[in-house]
C-alpha positions in Angstrom: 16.4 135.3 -107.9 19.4 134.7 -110.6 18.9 137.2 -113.4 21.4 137.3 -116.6 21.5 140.5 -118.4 22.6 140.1 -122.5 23.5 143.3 -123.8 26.5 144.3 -126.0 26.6 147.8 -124.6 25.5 147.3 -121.0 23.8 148.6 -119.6 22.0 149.8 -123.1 18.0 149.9 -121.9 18.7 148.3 -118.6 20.4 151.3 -117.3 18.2 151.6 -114.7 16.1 148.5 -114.6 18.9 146.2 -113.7 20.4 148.5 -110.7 16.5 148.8 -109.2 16.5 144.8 -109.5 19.5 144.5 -107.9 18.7 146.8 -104.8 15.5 144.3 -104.6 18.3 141.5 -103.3 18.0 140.0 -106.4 21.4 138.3 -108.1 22.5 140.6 -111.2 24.6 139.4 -113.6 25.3 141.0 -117.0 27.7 139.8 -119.8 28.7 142.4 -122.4 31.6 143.3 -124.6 31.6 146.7 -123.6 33.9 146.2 -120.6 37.8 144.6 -120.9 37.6 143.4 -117.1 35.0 142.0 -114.7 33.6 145.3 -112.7 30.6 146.0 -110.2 28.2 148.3 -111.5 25.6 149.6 -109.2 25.4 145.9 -107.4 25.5 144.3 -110.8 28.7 142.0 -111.9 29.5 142.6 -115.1 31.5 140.3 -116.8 33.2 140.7 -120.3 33.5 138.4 -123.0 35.4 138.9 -126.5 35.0 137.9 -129.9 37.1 135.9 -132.1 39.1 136.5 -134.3 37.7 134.9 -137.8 39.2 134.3 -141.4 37.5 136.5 -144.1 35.0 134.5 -145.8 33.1 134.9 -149.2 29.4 135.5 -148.0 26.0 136.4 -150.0 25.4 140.3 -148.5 22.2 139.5 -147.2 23.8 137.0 -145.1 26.2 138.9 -143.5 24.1 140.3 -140.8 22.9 136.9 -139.6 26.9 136.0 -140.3 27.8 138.6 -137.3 24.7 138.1 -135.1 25.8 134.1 -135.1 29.4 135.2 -134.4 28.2 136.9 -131.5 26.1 134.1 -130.5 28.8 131.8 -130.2 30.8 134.0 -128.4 28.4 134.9 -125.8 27.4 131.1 -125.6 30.9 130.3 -124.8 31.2 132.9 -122.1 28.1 131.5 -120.8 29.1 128.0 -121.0 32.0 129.2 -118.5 29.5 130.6 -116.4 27.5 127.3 -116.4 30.0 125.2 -115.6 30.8 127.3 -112.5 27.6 126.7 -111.4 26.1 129.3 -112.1 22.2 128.8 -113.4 19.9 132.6 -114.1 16.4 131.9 -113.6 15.7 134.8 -115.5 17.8 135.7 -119.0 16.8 139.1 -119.8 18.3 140.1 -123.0 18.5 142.5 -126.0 18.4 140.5 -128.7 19.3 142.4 -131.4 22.7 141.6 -132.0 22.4 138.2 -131.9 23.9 137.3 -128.5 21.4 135.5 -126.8 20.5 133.2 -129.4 21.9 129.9 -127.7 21.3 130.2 -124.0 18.6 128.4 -123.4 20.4 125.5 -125.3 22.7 125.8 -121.8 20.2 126.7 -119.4 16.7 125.2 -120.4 14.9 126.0 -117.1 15.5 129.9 -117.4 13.4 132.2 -118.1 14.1 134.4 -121.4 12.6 138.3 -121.6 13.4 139.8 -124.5 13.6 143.9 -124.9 11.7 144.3 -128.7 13.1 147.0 -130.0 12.1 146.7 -133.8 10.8 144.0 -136.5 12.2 145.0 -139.6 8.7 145.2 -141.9 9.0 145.4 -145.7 6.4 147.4 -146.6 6.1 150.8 -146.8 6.5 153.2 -144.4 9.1 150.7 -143.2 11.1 150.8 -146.8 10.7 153.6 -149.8 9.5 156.1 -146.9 12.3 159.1 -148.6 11.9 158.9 -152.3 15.1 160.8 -151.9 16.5 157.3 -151.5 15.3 154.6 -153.6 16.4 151.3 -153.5 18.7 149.9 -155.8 15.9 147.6 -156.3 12.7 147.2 -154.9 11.9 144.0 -155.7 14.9 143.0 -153.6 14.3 145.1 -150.8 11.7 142.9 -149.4 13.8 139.8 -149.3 16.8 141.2 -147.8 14.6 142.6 -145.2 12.6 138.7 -144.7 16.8 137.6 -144.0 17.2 140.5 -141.5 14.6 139.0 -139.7 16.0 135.4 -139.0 17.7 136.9 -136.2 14.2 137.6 -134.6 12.7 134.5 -135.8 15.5 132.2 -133.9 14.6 134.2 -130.8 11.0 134.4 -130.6 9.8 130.2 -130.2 12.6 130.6 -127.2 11.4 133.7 -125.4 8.4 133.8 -122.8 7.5 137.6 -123.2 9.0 140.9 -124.8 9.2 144.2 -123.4 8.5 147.3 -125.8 8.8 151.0 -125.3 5.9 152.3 -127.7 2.9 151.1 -129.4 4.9 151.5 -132.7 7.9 149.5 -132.1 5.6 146.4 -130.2 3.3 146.8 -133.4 5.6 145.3 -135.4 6.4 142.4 -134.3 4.2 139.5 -135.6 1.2 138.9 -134.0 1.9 135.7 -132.4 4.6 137.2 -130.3 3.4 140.2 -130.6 0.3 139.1 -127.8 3.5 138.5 -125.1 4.5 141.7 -125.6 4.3 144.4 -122.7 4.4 148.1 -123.6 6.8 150.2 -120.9 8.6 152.8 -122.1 12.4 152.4 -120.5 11.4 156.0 -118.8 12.8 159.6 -118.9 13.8 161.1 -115.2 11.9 164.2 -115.0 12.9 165.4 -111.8 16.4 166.4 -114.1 14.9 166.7 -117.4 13.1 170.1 -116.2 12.6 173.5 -117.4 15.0 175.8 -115.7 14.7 179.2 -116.4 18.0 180.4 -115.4 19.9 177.9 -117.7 22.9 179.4 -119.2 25.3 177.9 -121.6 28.3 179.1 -122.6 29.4 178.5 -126.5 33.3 179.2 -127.2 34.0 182.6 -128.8 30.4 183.4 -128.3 28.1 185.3 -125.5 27.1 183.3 -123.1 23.2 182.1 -123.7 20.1 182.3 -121.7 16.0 181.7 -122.0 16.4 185.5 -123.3 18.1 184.6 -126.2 16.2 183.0 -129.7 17.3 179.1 -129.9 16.0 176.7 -132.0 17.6 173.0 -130.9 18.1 170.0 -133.4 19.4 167.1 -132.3 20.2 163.4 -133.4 22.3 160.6 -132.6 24.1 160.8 -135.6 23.2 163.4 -138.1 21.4 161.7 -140.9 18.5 161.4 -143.2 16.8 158.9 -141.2 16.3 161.3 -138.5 15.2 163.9 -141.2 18.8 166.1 -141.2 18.6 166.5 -144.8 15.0 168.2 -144.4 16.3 170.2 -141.5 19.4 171.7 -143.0 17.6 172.6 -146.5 15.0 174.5 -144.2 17.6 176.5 -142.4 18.4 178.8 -145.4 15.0 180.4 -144.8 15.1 179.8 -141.0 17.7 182.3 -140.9 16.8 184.5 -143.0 13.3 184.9 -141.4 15.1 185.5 -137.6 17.7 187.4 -138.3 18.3 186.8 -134.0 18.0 183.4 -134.0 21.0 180.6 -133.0 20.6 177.1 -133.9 21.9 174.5 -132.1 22.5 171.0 -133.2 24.0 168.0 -131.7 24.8 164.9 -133.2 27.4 162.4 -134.7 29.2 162.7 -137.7 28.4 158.6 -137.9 25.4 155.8 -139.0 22.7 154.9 -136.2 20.6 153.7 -139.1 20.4 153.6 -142.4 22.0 153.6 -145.7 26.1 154.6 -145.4 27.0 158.1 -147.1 29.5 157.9 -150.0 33.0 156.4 -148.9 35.0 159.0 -147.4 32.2 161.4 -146.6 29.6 162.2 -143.5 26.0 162.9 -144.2 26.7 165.9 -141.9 29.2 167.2 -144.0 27.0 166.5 -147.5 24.3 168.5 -146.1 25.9 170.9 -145.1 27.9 171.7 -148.2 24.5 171.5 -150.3 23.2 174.5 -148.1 26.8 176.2 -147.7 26.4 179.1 -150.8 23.0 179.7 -149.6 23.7 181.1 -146.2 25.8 184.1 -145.9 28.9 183.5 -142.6 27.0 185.8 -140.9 24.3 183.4 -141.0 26.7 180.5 -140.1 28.0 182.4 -137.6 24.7 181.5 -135.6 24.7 177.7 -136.2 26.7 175.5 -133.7 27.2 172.2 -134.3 27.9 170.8 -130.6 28.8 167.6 -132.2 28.1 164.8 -129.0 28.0 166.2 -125.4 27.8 165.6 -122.3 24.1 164.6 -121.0 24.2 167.5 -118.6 25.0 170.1 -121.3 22.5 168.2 -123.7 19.7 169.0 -120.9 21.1 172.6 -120.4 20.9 173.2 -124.3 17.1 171.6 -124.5 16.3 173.6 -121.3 17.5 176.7 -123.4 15.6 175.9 -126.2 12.6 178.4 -127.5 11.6 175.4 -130.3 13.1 172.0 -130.9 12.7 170.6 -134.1 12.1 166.6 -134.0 12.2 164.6 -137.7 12.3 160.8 -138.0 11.3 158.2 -140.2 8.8 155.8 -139.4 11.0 154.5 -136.7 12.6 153.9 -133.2 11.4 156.8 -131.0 14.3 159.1 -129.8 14.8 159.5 -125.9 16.2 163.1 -127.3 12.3 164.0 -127.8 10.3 162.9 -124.7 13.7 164.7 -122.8 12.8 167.9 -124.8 8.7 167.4 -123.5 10.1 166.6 -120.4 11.8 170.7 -120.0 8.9 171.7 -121.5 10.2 172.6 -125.2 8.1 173.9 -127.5 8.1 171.4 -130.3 7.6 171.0 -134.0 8.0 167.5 -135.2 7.4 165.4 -138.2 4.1 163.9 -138.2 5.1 159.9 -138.6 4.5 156.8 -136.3 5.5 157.0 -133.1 5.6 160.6 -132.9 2.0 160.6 -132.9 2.1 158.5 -129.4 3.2 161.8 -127.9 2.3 164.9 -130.0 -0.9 165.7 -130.3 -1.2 169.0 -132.8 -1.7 171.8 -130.9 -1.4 170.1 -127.1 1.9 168.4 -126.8 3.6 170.0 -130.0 3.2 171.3 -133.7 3.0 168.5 -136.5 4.4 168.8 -140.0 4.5 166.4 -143.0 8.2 164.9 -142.9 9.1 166.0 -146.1 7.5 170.1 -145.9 10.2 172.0 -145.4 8.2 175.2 -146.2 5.6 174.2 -143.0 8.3 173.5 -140.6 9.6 176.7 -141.3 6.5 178.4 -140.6 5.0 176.6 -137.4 8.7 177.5 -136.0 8.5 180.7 -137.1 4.9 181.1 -135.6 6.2 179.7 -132.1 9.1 181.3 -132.1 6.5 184.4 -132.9 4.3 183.1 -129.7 5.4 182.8 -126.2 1.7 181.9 -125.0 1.4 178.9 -127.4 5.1 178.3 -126.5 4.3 178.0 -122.9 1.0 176.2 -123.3 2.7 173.6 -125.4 5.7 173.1 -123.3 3.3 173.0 -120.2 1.1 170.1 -121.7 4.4 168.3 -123.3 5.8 167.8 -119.6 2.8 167.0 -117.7 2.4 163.7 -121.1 6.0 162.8 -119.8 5.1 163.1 -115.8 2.0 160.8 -116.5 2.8 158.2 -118.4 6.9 158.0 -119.3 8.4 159.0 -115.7 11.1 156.9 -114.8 10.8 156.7 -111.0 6.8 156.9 -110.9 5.4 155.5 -113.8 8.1 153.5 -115.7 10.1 151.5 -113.8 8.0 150.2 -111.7 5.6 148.9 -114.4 9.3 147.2 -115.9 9.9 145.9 -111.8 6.4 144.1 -112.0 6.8 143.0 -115.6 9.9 141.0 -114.3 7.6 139.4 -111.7 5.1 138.7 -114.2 7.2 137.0 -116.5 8.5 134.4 -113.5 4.8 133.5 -113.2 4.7 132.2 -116.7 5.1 128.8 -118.1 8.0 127.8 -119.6 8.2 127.8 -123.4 8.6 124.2 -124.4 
């Protein structure tokens, strides 16, 4: 079978779906504008496409996402069109849609089958908006509205689409209901055969000892440092941290960018804001045990989580990080925020340690009583790997549920 991949940073969640589908004999093709020139990737031809260059043009704001995702549309259409006219005809489109660039291919191939990856509806209630009273909206009557707009994008996708794809009960949940029933639940999977505890890991910091399972570390880590992913909470919660373990090295990783999100002030980083709020109330003694790795390399990212004594995990009512289940997955101990989905895989006392988001004070303390507790430590890092060998492995549980979604979906009828 002809399967088209739509991603604009291939391969994004088809990392390992689309290389399993093409060692199944089946035609991969993926378009993207993450490569310059047409490459094979793991028996997958990937073929690049650009956008064009366009006129600045007077647009209302809440209309300017829809603006790009069209943009994008087009662009990937016209690649497409290319394609087409080739000969070439998917039977299968699967496709992230959240940038927009799938939004006209079944306009060029009607018999195709479209799968779409769900990542997230954009709801306007709370959680989903007014979840950090930290920051409000400008105004909340709007919020709604602008949200309903964000949505089009969705909405121009879902009468097109056979079935969706979903990686927790969370994200799948909401979705409206109608297309919400086509929806399967697989997570994209975490490879637990290298996300493992090692007890000899070592990692060496510059100007710094180098670092063992002997040594106190408590891990952080996000995408991009931010309030979204509870930074703000973290960082005002290390002034006691290190005062209460005098021995103890933190290690964050993250981005000085926006994953999600409000921007910070022009000119500044979130990192940097929060770390200047907290800066007189830590001595550089006490800064002296904080490293901010910044973005590493995914085999030092697993060294650091398999070095870890506790790893703090904070997020909104949102996307769930990979950064988490790969912390279960080396049996962290874990303290996390106690917000949808994290609930999917902490259970208080089995899988991890919940706090309230926003309680400071109480994620202090349940690290500090880990940190206090090898037993409970090792219990909880014991229980948080065997949830990620039975339900999120990649090689046994995950992919293989994805392999036999993709046969599922060519069984269905073809949205009309």
């Amino acid at each position: 079978m002809k399967i088209l991949f739509i991603h604009q940073n291939f391969p994004g969640q088809y990392k390992h779906l689309a290389p399993a589908l093409a060692a199944k004999g089946h035609d991969c093709t993926a378009l993207t504008l993450r490569v310059k020139e047409a490459l094979d990737w793991k028996g997958v031809r990937v073929l690049p496409y650009s956008l064009p260059a366009r006129r600045a043009q007077q647009l209302h704001p809440w209309l300017i996402d829809l603006d790009t995702k069209v943009t994008r549309a087009e662009a990937c259409f016209r690649a497409a069109r290319r394609l087409r006219d080739d000969g070439y005809a998917p039977d299968l489109i699967l496709a992230h849609p959240g940038w927009g660039e799938s939004m006209f291919l079944r306009d060029l191939w009607p018999g195709a089958r479209l799968a779409l990856y769900c990542e997230l509806y954009h709801e306007a209630g709370y959680p989903h908006l007014d979840f950090d009273p930290e920051f409000p909206a400008k105004d909340a009557e709007l919020q709604p509205l602008r949200i309903r707009l964000k949505n089009l994008n969705n909405h121009l996708h879902f009468p097109l689409a056979e079935a969706g794809i979903s990686p927790t009960r969370f994200q799948a949940d909401t979705f409206p209901a109608p297309f919400r029933e086509r929806i399967t639940l697989s997570h994209d999977g975490i490879e637990t055969d290298l996300s493992r505890p090692d007890p000899d890991a070592r990692l060496q910091l510059k100007g710094h000892p180098e670092l063992s399972r002997e040594d106190e570390i408590v891990t952080f880590v996000n995408r991009n440092l931010e309030p979204y992913r509870g930074y703000h909470v973290f960082m005002r919660a290390l002034t006691r941290l290190l005062r209460e373990r005098p021995k103890a090295r933190v290690i964050i990783i993250g981005g000085d960018e926006v994953s999600y999100g409000a921007a910070p002030p022009k000119g500044k980083t979130w990192k940097q804001i929060f770390r200047d709020e907290v800066a007189d109330q830590i001595a550089p003694e006490g800064w002296a045990r904080v490293h901010f790795l910044g973005r590493i390399p995914h085999d030092q990212f697993t060294r650091v989580l398999q070095l870890s004594r506790v790893h703090v995990y904070l997020t909104y009512p949102f996307v769930l990080s990979w950064s988490l289940l790969e912390a279960m997955a080396c049996e962290a101990a874990i303290v996390a925020s106690d917000t949808a989905p994290v609930r999917e895989v902490i259970t208080h006392d089995e899988t991890g340690r919940m706090v309230d988001f926003f309680d400071r004070e109480g994620l202090v303390d349940e690290v500090c009583a880990l940190l206090d507790d090898a037993e409970a430590r090792a219990r909880l890092g014991r229980g948080a790997r065997a949830l990620m060998q039975q339900k999120f492995d990649l090689r046994r549980i995950c992919l293989p549920r994805q392999l036999d979604w993709v046969e599922d979906v060519m069984d269905l009828p073809l949205v009309v």
